[in-house]
Biotite code that builds the C-alpha atoms (Angstrom):
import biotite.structure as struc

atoms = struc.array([
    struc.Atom([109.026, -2.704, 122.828], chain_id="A", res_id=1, res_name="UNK", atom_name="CA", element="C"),
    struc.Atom([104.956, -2.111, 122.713], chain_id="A", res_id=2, res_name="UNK", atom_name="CA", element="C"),
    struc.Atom([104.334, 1.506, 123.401], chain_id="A", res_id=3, res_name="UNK", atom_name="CA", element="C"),
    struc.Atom([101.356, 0.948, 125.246], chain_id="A", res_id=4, res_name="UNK", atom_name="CA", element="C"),
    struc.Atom([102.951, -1.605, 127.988], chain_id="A", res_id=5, res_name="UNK", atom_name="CA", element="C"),
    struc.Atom([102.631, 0.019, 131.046], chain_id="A", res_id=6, res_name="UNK", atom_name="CA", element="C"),
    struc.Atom([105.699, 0.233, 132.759], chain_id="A", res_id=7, res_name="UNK", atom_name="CA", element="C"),
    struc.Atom([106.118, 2.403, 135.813], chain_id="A", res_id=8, res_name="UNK", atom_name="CA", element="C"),
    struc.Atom([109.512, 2.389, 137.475], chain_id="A", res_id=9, res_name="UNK", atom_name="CA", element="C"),
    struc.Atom([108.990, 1.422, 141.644], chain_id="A", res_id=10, res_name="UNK", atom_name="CA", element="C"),
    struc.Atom([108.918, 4.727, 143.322], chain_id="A", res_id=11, res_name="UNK", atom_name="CA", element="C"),
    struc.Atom([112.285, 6.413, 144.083], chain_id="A", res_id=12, res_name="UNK", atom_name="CA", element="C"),
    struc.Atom([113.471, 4.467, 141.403], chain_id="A", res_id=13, res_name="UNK", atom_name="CA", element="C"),
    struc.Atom([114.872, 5.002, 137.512], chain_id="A", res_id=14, res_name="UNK", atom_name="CA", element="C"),
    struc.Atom([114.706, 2.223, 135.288], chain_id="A", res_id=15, res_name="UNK", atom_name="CA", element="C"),
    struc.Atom([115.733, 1.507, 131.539], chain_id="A", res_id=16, res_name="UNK", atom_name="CA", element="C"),
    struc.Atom([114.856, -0.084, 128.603], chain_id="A", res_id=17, res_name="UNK", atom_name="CA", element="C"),
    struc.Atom([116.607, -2.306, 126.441], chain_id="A", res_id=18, res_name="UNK", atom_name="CA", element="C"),
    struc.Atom([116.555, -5.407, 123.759], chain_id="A", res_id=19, res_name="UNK", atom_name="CA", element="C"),
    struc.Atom([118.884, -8.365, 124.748], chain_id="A", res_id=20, res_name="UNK", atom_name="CA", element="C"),
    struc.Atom([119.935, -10.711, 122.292], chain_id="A", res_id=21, res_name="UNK", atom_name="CA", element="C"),
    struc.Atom([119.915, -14.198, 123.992], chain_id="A", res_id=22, res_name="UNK", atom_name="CA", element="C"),
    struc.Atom([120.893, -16.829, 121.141], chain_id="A", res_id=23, res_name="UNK", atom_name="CA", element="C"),
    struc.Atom([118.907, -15.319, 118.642], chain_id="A", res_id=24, res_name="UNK", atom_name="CA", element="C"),
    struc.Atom([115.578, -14.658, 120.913], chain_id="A", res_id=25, res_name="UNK", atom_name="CA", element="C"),
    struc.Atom([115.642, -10.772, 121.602], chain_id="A", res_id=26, res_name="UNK", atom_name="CA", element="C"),
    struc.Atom([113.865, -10.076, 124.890], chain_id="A", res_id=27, res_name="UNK", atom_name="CA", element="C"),
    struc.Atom([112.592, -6.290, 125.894], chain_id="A", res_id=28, res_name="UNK", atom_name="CA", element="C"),
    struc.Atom([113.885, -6.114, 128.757], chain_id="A", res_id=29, res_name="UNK", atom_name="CA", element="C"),
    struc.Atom([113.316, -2.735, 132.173], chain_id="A", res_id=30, res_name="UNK", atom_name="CA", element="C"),
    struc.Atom([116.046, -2.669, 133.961], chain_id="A", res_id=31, res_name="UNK", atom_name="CA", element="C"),
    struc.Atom([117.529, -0.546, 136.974], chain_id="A", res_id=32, res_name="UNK", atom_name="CA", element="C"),
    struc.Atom([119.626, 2.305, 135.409], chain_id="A", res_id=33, res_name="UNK", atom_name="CA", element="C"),
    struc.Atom([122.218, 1.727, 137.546], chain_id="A", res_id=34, res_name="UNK", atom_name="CA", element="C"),
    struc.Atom([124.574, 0.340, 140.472], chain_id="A", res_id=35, res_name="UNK", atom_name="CA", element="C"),
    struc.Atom([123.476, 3.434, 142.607], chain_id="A", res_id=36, res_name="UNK", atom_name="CA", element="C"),
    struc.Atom([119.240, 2.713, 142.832], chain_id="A", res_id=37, res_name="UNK", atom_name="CA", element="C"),
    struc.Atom([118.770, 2.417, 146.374], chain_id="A", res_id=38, res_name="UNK", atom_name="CA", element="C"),
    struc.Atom([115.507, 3.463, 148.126], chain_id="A", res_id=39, res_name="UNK", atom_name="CA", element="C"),
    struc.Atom([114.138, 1.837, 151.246], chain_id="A", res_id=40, res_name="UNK", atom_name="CA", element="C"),
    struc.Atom([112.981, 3.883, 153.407], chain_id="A", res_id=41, res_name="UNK", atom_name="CA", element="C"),
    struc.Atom([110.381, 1.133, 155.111], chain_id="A", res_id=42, res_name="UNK", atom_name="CA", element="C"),
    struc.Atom([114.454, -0.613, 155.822], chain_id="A", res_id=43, res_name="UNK", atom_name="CA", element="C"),
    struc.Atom([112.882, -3.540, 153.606], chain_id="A", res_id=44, res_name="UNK", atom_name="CA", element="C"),
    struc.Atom([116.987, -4.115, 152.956], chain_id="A", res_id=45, res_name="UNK", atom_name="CA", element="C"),
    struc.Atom([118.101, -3.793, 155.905], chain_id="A", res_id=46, res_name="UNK", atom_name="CA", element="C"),
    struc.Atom([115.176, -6.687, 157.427], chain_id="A", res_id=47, res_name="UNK", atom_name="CA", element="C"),
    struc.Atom([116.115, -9.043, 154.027], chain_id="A", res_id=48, res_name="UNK", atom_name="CA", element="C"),
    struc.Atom([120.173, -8.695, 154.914], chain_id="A", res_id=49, res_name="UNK", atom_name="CA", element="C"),
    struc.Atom([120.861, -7.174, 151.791], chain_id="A", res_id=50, res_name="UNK", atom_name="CA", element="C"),
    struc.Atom([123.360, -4.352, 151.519], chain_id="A", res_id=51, res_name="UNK", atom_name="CA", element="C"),
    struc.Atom([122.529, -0.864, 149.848], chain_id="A", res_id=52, res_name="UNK", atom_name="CA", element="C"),
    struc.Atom([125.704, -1.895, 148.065], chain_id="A", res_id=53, res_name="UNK", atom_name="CA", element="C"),
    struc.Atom([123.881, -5.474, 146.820], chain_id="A", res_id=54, res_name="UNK", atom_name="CA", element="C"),
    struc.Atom([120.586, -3.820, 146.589], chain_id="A", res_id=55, res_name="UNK", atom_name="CA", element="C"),
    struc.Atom([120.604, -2.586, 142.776], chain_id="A", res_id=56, res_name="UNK", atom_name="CA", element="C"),
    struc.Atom([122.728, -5.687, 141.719], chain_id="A", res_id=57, res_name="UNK", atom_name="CA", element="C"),
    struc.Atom([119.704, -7.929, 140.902], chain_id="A", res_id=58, res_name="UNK", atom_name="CA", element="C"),
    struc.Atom([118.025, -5.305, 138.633], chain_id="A", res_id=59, res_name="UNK", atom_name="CA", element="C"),
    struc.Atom([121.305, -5.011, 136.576], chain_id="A", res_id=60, res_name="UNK", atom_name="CA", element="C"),
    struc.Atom([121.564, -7.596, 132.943], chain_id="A", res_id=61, res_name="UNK", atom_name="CA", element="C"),
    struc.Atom([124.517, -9.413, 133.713], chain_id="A", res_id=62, res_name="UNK", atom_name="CA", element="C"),
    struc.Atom([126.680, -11.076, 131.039], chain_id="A", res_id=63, res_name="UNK", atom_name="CA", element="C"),
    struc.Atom([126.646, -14.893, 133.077], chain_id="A", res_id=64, res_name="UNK", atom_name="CA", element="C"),
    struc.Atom([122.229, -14.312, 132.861], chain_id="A", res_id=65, res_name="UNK", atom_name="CA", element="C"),
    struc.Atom([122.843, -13.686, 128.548], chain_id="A", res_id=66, res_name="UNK", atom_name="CA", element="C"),
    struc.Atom([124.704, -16.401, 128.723], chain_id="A", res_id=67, res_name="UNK", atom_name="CA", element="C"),
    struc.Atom([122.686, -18.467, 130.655], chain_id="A", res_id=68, res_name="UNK", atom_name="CA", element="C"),
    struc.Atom([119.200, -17.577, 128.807], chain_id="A", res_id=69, res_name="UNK", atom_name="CA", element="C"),
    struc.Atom([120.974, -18.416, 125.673], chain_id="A", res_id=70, res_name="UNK", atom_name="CA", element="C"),
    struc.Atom([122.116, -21.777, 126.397], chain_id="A", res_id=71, res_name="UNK", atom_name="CA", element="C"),
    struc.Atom([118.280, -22.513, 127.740], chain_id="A", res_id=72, res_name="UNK", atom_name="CA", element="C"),
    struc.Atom([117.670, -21.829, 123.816], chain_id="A", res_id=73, res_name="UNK", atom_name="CA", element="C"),
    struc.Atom([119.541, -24.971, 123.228], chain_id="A", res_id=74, res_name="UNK", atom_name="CA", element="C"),
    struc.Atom([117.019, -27.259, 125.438], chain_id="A", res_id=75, res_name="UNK", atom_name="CA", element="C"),
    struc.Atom([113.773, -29.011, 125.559], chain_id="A", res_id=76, res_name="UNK", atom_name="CA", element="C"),
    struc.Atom([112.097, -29.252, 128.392], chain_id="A", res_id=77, res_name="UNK", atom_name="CA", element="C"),
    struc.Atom([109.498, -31.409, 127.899], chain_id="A", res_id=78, res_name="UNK", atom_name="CA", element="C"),
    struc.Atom([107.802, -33.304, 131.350], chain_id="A", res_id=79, res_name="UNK", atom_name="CA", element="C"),
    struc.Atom([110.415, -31.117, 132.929], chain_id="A", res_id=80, res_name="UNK", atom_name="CA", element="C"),
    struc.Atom([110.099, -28.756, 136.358], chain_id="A", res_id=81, res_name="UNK", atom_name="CA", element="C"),
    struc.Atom([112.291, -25.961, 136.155], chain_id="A", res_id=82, res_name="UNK", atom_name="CA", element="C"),
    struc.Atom([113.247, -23.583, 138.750], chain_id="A", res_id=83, res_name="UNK", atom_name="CA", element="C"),
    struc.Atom([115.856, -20.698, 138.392], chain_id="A", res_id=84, res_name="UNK", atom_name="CA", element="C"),
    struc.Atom([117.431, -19.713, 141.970], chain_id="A", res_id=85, res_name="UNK", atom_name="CA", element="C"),
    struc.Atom([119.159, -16.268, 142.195], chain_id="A", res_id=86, res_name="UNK", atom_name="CA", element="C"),
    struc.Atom([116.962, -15.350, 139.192], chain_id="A", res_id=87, res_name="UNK", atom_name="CA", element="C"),
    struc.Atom([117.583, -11.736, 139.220], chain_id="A", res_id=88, res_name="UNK", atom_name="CA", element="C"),
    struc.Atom([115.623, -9.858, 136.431], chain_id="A", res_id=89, res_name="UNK", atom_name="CA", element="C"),
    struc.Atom([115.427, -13.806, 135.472], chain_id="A", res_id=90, res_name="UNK", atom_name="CA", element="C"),
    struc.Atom([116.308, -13.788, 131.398], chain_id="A", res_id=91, res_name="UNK", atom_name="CA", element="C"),
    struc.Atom([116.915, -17.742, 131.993], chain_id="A", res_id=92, res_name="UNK", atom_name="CA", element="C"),
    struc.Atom([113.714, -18.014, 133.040], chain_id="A", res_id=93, res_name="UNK", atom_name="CA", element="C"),
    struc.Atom([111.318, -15.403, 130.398], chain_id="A", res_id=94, res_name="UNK", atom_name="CA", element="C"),
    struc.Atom([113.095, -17.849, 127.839], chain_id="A", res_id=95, res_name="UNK", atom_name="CA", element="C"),
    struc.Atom([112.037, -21.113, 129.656], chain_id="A", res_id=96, res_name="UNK", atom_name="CA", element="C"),
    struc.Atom([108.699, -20.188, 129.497], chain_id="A", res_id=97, res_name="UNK", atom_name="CA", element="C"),
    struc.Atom([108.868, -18.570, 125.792], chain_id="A", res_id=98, res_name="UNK", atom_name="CA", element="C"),
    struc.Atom([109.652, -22.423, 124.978], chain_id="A", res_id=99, res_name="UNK", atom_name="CA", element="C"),
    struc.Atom([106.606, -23.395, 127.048], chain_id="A", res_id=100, res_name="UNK", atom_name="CA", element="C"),
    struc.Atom([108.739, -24.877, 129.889], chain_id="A", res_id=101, res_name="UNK", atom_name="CA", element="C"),
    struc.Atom([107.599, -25.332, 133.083], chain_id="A", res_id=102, res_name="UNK", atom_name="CA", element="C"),
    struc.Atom([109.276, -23.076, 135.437], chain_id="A", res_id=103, res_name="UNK", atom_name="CA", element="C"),
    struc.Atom([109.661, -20.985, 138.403], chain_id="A", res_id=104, res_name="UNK", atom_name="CA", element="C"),
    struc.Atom([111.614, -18.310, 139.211], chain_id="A", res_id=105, res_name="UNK", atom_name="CA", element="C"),
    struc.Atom([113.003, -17.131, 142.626], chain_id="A", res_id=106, res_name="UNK", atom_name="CA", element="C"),
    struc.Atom([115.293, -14.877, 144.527], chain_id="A", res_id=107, res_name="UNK", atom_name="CA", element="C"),
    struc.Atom([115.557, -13.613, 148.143], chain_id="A", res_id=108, res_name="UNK", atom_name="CA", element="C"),
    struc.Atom([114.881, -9.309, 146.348], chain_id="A", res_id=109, res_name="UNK", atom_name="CA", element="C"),
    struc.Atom([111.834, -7.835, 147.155], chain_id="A", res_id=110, res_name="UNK", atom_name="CA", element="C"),
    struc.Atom([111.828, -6.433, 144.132], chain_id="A", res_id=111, res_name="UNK", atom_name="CA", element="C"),
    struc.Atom([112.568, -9.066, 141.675], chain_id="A", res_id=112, res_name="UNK", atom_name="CA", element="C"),
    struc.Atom([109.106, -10.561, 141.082], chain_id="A", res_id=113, res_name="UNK", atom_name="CA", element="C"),
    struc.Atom([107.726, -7.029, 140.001], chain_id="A", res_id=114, res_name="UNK", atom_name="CA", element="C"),
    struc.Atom([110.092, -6.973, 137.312], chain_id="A", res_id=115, res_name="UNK", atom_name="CA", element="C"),
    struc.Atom([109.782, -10.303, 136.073], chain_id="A", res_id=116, res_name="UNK", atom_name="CA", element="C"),
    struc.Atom([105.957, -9.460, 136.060], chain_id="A", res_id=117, res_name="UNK", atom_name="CA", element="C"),
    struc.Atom([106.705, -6.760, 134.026], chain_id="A", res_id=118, res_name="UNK", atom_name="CA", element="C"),
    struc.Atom([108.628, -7.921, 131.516], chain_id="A", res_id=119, res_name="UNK", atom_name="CA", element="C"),
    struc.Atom([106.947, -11.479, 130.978], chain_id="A", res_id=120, res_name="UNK", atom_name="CA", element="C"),
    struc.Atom([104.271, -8.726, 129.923], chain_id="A", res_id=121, res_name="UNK", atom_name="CA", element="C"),
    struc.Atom([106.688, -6.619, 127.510], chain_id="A", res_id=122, res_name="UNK", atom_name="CA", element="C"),
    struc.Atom([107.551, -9.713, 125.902], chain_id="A", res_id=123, res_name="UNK", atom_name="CA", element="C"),
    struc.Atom([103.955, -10.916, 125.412], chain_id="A", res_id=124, res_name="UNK", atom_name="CA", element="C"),
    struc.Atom([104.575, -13.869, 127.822], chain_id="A", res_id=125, res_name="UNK", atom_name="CA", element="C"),
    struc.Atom([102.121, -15.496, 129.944], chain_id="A", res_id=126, res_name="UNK", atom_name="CA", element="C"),
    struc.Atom([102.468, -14.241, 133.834], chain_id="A", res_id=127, res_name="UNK", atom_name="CA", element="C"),
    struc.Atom([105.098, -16.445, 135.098], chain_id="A", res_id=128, res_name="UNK", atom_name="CA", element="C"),
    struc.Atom([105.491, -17.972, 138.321], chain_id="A", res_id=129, res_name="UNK", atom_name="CA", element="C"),
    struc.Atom([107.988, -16.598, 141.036], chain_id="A", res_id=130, res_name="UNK", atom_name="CA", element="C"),
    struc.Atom([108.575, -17.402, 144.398], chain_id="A", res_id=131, res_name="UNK", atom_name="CA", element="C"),
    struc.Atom([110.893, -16.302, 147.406], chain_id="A", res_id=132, res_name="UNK", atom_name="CA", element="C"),
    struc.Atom([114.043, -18.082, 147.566], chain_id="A", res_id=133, res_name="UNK", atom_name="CA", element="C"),
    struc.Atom([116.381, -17.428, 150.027], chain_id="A", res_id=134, res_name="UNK", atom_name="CA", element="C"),
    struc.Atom([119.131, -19.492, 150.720], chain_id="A", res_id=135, res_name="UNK", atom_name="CA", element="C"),
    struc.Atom([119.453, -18.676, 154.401], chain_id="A", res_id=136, res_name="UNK", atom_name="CA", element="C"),
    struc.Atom([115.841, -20.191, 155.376], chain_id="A", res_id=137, res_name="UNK", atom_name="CA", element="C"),
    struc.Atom([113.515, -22.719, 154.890], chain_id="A", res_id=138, res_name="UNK", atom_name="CA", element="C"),
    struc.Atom([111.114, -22.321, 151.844], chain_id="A", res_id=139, res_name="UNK", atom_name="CA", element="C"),
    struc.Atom([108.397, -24.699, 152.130], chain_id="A", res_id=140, res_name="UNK", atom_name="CA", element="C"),
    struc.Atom([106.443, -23.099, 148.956], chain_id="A", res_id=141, res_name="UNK", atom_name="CA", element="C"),
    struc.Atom([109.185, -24.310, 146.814], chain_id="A", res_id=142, res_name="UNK", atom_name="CA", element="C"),
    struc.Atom([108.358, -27.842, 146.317], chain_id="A", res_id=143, res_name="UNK", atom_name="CA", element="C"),
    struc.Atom([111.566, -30.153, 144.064], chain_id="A", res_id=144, res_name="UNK", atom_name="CA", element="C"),
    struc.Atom([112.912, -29.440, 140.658], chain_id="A", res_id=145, res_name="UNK", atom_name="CA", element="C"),
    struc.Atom([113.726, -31.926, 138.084], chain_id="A", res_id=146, res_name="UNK", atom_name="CA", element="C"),
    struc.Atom([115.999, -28.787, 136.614], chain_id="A", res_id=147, res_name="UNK", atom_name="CA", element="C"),
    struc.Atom([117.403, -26.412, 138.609], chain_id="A", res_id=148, res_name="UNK", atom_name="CA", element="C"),
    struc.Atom([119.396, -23.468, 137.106], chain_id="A", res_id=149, res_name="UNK", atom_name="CA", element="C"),
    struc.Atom([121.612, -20.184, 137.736], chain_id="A", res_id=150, res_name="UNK", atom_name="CA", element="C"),
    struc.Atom([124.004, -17.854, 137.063], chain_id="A", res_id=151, res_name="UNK", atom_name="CA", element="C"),
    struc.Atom([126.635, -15.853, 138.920], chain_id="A", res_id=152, res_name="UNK", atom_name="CA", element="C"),
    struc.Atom([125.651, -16.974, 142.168], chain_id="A", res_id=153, res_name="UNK", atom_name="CA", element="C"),
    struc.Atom([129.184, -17.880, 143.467], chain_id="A", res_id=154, res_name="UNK", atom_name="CA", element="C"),
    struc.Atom([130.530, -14.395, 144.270], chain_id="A", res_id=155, res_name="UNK", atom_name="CA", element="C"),
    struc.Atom([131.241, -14.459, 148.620], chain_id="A", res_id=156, res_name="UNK", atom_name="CA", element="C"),
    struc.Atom([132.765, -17.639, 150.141], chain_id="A", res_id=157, res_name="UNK", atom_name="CA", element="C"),
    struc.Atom([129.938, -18.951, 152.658], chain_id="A", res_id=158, res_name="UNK", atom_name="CA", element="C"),
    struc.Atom([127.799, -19.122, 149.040], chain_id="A", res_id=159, res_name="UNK", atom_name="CA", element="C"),
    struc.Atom([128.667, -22.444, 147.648], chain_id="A", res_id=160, res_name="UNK", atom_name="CA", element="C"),
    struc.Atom([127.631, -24.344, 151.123], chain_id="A", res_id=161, res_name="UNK", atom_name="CA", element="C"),
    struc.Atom([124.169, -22.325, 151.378], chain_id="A", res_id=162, res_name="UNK", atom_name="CA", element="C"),
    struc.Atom([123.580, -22.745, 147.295], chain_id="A", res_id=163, res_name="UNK", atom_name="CA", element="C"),
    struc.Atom([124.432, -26.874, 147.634], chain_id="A", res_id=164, res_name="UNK", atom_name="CA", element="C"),
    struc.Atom([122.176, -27.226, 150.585], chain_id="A", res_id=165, res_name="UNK", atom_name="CA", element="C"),
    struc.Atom([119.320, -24.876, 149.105], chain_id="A", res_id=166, res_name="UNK", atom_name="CA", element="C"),
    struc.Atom([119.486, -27.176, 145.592], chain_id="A", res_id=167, res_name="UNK", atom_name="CA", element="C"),
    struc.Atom([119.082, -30.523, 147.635], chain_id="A", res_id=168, res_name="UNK", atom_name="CA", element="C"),
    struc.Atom([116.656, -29.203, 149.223], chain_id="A", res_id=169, res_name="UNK", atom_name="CA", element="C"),
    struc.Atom([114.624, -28.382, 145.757], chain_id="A", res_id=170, res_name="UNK", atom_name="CA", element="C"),
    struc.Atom([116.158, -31.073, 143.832], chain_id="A", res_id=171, res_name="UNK", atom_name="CA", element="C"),
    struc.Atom([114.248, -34.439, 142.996], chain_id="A", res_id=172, res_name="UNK", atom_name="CA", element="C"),
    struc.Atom([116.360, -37.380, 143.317], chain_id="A", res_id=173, res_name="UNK", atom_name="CA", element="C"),
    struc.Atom([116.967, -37.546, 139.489], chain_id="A", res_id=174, res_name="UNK", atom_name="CA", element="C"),
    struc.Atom([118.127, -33.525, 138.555], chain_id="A", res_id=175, res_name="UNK", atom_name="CA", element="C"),
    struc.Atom([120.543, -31.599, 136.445], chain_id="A", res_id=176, res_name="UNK", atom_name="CA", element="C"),
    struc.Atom([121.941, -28.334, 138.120], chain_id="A", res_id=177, res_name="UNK", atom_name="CA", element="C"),
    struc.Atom([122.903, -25.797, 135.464], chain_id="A", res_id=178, res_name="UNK", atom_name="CA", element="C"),
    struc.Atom([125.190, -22.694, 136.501], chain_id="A", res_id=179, res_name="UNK", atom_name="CA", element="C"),
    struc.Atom([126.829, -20.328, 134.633], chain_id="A", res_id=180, res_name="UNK", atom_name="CA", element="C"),
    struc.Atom([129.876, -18.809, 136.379], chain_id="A", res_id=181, res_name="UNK", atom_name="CA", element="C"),
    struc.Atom([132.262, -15.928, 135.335], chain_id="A", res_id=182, res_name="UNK", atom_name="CA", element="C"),
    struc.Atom([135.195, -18.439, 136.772], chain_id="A", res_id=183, res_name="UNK", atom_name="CA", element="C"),
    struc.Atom([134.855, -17.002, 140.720], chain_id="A", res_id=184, res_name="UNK", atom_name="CA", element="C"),
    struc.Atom([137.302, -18.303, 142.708], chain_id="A", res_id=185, res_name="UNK", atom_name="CA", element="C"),
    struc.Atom([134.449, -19.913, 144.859], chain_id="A", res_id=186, res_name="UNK", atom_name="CA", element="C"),
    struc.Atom([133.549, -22.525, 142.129], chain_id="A", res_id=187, res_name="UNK", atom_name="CA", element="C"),
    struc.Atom([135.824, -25.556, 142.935], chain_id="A", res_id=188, res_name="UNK", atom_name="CA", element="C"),
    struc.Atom([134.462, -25.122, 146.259], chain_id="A", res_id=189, res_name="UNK", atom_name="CA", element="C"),
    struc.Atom([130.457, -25.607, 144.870], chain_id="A", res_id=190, res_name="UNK", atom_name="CA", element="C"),
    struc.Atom([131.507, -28.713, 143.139], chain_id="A", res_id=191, res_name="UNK", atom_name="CA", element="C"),
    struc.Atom([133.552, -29.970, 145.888], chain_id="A", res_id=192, res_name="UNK", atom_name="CA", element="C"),
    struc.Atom([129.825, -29.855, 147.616], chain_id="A", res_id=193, res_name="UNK", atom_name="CA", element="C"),
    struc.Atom([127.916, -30.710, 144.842], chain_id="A", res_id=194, res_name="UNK", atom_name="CA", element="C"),
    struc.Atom([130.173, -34.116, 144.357], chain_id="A", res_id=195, res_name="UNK", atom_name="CA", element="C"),
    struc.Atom([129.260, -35.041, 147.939], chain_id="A", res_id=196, res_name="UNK", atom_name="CA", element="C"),
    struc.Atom([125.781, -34.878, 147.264], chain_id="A", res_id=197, res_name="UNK", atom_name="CA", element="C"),
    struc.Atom([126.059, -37.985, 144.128], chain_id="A", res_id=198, res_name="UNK", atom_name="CA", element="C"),
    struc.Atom([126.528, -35.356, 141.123], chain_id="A", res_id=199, res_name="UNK", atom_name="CA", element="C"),
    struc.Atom([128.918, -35.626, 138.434], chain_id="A", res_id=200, res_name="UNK", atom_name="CA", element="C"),
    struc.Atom([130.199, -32.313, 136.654], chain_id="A", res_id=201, res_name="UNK", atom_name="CA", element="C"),
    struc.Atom([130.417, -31.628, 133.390], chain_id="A", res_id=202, res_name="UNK", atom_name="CA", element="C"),
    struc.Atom([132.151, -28.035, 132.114], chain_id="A", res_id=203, res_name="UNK", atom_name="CA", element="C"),
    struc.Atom([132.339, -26.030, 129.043], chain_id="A", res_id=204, res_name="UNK", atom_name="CA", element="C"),
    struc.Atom([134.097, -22.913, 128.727], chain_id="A", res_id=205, res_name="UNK", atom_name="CA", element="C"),
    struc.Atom([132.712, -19.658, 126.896], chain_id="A", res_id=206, res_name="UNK", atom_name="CA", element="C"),
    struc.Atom([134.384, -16.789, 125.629], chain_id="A", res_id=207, res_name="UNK", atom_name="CA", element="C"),
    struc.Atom([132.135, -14.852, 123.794], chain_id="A", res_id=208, res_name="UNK", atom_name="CA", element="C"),
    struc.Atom([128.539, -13.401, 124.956], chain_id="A", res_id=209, res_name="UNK", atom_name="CA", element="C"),
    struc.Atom([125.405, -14.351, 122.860], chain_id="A", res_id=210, res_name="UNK", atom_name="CA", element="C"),
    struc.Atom([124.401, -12.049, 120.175], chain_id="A", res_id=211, res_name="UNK", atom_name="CA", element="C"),
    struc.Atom([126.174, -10.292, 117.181], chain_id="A", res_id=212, res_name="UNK", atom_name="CA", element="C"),
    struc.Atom([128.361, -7.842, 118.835], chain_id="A", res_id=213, res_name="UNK", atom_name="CA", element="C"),
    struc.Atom([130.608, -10.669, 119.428], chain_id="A", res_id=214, res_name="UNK", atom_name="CA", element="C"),
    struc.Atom([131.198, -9.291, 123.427], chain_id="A", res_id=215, res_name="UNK", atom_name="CA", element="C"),
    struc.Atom([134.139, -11.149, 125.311], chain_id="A", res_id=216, res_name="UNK", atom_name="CA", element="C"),
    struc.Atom([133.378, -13.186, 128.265], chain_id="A", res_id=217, res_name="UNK", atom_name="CA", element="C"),
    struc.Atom([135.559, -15.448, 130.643], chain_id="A", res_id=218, res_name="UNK", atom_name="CA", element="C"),
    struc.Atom([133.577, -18.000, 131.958], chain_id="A", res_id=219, res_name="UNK", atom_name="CA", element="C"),
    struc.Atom([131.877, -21.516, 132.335], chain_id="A", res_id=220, res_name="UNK", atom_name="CA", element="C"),
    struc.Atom([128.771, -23.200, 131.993], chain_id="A", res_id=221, res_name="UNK", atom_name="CA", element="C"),
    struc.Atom([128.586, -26.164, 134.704], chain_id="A", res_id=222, res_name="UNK", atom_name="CA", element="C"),
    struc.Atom([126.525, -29.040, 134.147], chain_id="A", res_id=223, res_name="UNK", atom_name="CA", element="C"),
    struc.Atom([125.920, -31.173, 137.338], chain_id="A", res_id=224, res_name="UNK", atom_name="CA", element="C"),
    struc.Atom([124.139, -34.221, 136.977], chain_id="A", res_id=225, res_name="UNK", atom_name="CA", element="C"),
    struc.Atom([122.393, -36.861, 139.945], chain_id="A", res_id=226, res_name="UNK", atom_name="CA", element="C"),
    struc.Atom([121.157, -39.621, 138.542], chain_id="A", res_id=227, res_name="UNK", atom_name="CA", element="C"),
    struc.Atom([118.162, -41.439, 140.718], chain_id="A", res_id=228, res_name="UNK", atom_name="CA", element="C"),
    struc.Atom([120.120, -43.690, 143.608], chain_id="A", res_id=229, res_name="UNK", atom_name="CA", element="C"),
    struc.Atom([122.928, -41.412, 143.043], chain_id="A", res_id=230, res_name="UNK", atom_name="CA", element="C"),
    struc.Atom([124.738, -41.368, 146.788], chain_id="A", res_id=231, res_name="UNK", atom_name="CA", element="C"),
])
């Protein structure tokens, strides 16, 4: 990690450092230090309808984002729009543009495009773009995605309606929808939307996290696919 980045954690806030291995590419990575960083005392949370409980949980590294940077190792994405929803502290998305993809990042935090300003700059990256997402409104800025991609976003049962209708409302008639899920209990229900709106699914498990550690994981890497006319 360059000594000189500047790094500041947000006020009331502790934050840590770390290098994730994400198929070979290590990324420097601030993070929250914890499940229990909560400070809003402006009741930014409480306006957003996010939990104190759900509060820290996008500043966390989560295995299904590893796993999800690492298989964005494995693409091109050449004359490609990219957007990654739920994007968290958004490793998908620092890799995307390491391999000079086009992309965007979003998420419904406050928070979240600080820290993916931050460490696009602790990995020498060019500033990368980031825009609200929230799945609950309209988000006009957003524009359509030839790629759209995500991980862990299945995890409370009105979720795989909201995420379905949020990617066709981002998703150019011809798209592939890439999410990585730690096998939640919601995910038949996602595809059983995702089918009604023309794609096809592909799956692949995984079982071990990216890196040398060799780290279990229980999971799945879902490849929905629309092709243009798709109905």
């Amino acid at each position: 990690m360059p000594a000189s980045s500047p790094n500041p954690a947000p006020p009331g806030y502790l934050v840590k450092h770390g290098d994730i291995d994400v198929g070979g590419l290590p990324l420097h990575i601030r993070s929250l230090l914890d499940r229990q960083q909560f400070h809003d005392p402006l009741g930014v949370a409480e306006r957003a309808g996010i939990s104190s409980a759900a509060w820290p949980l996008f500043g966390l590294v989560w295995p299904s984002a590893r796993v999800l940077a690492a298989e964005m190792q494995l693409r091109s994405f050449e004359g490609l729009k990219v957007l990654e929803v739920g994007c968290g502290l958004a490793l998908a998305s620092l890799v995307v543009q390491q391999r000079l993809g086009l992309v965007t990042a979003s998420d419904c935090h406050p928070l979240a495009g600080d820290f993916l300003a931050r460490n696009a700059v602790l990995n020498n990256l060019p500033v990368l773009n980031y825009l609200d997402g929230n799945w609950r409104r309209h988000n006009p800025l957003l524009g359509r995605f030839d790629l759209i991609i995500g991980s862990d976003l299945l995890y409370e049962r009105d979720l795989p309606a909201l995420l379905a209708a949020f990617i066709e409302q981002h998703a150019e008639p011809c798209c592939e929808v890439v999410i990585v899920d730690p096998n939640r209990g919601n995910r038949p229900e996602f595809s059983r939307h995702m089918r009604a709106l023309g794609y096809g699914l592909s799956e692949r498990k995984v079982t071990v996290l990216p890196g040398l550690a060799q780290e279990a994981y229980k999971g799945r890497i879902l490849s929905y696919s629309r092709e243009r006319g798709s109905s």
